[in-house]
DSSP file (Angstrom, degrees, kcal/mol; ACC not computed):
  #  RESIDUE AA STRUCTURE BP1 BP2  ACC     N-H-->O    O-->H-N    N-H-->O    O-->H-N    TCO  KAPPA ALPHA  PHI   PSI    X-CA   Y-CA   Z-CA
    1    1 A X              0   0    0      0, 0.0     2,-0.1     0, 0.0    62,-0.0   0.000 360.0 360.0 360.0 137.3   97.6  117.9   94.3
    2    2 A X        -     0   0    0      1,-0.1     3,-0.0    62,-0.0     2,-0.0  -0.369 360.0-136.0 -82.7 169.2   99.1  114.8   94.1
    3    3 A X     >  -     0   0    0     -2,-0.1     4,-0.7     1,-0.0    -1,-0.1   0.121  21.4 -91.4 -87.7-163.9  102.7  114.5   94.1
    4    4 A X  H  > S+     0   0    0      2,-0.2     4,-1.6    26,-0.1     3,-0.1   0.818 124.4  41.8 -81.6 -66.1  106.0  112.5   92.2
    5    5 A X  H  > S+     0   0    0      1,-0.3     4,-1.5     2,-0.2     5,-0.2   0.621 101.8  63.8 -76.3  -5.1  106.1  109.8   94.4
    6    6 A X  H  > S+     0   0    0      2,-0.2     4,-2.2     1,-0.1    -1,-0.3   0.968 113.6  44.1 -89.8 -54.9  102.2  109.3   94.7
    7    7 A X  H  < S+     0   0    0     -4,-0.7    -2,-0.2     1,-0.2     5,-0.2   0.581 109.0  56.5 -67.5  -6.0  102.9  108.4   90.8
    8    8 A X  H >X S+     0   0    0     -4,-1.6     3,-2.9     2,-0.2     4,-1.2   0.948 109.9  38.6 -61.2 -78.6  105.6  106.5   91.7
    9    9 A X  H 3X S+     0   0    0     -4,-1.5     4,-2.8     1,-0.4    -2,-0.2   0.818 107.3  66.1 -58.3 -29.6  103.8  104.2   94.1
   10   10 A X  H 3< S+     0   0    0     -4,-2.2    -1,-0.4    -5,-0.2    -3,-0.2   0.831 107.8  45.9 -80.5  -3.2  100.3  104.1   91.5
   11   11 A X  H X4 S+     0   0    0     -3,-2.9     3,-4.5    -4,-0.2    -2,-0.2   0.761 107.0  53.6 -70.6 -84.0  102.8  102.2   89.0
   12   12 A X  H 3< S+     0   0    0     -4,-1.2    -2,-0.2     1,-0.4    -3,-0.2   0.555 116.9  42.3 -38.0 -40.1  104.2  100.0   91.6
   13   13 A X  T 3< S+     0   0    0     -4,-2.8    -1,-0.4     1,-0.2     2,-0.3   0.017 109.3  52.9 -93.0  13.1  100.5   99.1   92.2
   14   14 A X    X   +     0   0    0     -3,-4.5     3,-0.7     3,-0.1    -1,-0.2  -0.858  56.8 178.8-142.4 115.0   99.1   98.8   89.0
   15   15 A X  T 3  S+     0   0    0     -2,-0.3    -3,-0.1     1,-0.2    -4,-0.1   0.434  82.1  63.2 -84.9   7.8  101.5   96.2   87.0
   16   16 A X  T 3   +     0   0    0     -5,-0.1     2,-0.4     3,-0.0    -1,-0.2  -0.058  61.9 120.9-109.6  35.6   98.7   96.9   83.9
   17   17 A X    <   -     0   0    0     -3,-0.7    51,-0.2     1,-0.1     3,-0.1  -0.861  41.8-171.8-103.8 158.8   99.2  100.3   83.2
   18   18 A X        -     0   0    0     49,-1.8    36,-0.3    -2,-0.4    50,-0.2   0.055  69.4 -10.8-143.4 -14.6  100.2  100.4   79.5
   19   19 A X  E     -A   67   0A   0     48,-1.0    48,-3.7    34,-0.2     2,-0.4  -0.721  69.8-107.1 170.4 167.0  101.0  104.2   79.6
   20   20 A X  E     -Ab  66  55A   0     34,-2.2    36,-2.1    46,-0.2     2,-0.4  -0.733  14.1-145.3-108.4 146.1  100.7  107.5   81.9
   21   21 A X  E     -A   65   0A   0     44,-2.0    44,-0.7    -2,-0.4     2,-0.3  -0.742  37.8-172.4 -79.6 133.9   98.3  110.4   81.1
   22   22 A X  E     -A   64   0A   0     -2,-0.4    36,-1.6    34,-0.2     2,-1.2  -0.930  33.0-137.6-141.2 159.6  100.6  113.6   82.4
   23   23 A X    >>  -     0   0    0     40,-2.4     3,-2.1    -2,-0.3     4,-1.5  -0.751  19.2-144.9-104.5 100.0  100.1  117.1   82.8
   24   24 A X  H >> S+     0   0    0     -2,-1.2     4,-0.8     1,-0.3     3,-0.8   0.833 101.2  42.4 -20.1 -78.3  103.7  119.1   81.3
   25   25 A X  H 3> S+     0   0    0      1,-0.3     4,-0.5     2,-0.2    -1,-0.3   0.470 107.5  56.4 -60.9 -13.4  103.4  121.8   84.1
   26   26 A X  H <> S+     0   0    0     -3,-2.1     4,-1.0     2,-0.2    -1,-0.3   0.418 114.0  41.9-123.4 -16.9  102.6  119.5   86.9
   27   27 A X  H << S+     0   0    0     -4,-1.5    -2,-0.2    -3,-0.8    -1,-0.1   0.531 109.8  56.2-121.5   4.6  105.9  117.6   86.2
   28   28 A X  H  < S+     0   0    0     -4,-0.8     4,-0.4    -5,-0.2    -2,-0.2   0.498 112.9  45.2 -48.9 -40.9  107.8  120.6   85.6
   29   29 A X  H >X S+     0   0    0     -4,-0.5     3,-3.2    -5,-0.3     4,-0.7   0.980 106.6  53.3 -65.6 -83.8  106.6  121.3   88.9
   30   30 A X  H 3X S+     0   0    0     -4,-1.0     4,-1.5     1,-0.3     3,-0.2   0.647 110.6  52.3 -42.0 -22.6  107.2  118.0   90.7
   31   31 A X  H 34 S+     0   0    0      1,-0.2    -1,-0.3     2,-0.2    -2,-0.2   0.663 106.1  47.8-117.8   8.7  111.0  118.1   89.5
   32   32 A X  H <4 S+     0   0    0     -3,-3.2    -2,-0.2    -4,-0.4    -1,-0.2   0.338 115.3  47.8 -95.6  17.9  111.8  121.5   90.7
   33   33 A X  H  < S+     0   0    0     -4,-0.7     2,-0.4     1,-0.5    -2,-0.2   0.823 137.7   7.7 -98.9 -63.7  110.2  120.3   94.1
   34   34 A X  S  < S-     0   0    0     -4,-1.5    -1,-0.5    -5,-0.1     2,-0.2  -0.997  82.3-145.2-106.8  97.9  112.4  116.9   93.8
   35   35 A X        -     0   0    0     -2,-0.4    -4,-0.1    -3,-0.2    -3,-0.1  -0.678  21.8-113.4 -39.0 112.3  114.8  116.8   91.2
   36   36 A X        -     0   0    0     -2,-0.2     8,-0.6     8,-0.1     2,-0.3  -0.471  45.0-171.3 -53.8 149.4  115.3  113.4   89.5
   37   37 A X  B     -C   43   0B   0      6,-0.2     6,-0.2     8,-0.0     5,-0.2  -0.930  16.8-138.2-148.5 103.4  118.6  112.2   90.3
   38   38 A X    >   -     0   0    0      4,-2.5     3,-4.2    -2,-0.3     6,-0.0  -0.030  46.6 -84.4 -75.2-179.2  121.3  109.5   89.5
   39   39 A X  T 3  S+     0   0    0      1,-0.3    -1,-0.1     2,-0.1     5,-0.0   0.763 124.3  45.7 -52.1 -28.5  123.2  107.8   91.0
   40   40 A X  T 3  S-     0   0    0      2,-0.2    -1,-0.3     1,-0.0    -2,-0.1   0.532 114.8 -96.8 -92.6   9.6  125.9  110.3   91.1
   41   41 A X  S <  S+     0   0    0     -3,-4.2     2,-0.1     1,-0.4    -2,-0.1   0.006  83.2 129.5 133.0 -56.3  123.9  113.4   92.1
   42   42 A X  S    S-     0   0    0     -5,-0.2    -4,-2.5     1,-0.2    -1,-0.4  -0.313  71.7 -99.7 -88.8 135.5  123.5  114.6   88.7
   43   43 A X  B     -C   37   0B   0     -6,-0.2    -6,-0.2    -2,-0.1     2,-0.2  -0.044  42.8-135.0 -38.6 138.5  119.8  115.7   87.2
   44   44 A X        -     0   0    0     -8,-0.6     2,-0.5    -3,-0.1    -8,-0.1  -0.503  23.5-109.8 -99.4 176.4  118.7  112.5   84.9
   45   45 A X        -     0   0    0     -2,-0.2     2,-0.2    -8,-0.0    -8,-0.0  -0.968  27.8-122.9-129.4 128.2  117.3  113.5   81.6
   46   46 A X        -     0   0    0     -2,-0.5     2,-0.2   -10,-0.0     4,-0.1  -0.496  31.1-170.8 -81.8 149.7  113.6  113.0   81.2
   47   47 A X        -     0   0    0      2,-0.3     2,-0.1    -2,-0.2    -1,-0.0  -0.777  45.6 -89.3-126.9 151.5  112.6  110.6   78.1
   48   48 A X  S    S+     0   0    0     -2,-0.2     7,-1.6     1,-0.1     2,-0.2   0.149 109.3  66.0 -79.5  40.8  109.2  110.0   76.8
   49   49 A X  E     -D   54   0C   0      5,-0.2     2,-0.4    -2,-0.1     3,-0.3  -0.906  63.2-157.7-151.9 139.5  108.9  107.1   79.2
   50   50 A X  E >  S-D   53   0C   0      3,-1.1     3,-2.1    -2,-0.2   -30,-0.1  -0.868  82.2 -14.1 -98.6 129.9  108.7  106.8   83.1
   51   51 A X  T 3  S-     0   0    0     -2,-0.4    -1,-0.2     1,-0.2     3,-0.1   0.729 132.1 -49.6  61.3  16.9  109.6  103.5   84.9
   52   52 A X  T 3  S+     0   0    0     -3,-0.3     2,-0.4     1,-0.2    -1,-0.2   0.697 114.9 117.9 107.1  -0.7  109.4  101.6   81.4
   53   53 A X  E <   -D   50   0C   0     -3,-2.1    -3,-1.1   -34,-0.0    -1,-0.2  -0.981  69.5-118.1-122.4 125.9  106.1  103.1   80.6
   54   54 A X  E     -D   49   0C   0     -2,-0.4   -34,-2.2   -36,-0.3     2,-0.3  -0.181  29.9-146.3 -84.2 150.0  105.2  105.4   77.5
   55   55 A X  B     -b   20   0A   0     -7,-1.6     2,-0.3   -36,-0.2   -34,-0.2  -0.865  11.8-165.6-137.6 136.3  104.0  109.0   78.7
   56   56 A X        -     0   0    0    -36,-2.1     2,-0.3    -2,-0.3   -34,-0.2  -0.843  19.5-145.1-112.8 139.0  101.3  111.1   76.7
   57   57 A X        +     0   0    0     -2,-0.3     2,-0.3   -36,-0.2   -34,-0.2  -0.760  28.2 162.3 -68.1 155.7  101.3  115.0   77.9
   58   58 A X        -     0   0    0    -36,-1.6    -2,-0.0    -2,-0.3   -34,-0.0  -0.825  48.8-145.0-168.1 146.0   98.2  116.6   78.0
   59   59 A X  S    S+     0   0    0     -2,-0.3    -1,-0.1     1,-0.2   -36,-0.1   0.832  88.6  89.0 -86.6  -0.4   97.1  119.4   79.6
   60   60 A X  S    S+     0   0    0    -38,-0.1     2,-0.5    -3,-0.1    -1,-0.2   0.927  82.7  74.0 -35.7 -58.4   93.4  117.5   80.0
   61   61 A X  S    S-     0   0    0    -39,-0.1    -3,-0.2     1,-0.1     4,-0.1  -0.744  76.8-143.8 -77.7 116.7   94.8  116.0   83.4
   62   62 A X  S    S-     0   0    0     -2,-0.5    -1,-0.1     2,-0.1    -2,-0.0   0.748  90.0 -31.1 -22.1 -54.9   95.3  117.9   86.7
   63   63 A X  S    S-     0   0    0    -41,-0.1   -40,-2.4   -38,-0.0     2,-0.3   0.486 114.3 -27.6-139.3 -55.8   98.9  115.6   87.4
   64   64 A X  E     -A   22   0A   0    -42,-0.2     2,-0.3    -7,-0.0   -42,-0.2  -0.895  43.5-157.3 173.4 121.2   98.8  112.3   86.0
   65   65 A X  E     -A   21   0A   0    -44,-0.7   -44,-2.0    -2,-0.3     2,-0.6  -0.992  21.0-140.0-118.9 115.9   96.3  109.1   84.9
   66   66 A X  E     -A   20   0A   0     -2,-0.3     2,-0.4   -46,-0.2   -46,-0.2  -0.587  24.5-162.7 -77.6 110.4   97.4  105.7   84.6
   67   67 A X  E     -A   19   0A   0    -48,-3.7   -49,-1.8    -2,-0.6   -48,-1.0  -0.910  23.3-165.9-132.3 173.1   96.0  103.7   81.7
   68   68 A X        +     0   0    0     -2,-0.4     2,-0.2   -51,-0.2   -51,-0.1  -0.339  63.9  69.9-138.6  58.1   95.7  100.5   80.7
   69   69 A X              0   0    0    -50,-0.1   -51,-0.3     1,-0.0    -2,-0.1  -0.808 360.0 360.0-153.0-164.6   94.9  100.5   77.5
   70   70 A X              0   0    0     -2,-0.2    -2,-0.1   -51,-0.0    -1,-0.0   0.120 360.0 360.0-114.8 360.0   96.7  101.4   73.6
């Protein structure tokens, strides 16, 4: 299973993704492994976009699919 930071890095390396495929439970998962965190410490509050990028759930995907399309 891939991880948070392997979806970090597959943004950083694809500047054409247009919005993330993600799996609810598998990023429920990933932030009671890693907690997101600001600058002060404190848990950030997830929005329906990571890194700038619009986020679908579905459970169809194992973690998480980058696409690059509408």
């Amino acid at each position: 299973m891939r991880l948070f930071r392997d979806l970090e890095m597959a943004i950083f390396h694809n500047d054409d993704a247009t919005k993330i495929k993600m799996n609810e439970a598998w990023l429920g998962e990933q932030i009671r492994n890693r907690p997101v965190l600001d600058n002060q410490g404190d848990p950030l509050m997830l929005s329906m976009n990571f890194m700038g990028i619009p986020v679908e759930f579905s459970e169809d995907v194992e973690d998480f699919v980058l696409k690059n399309d509408d």
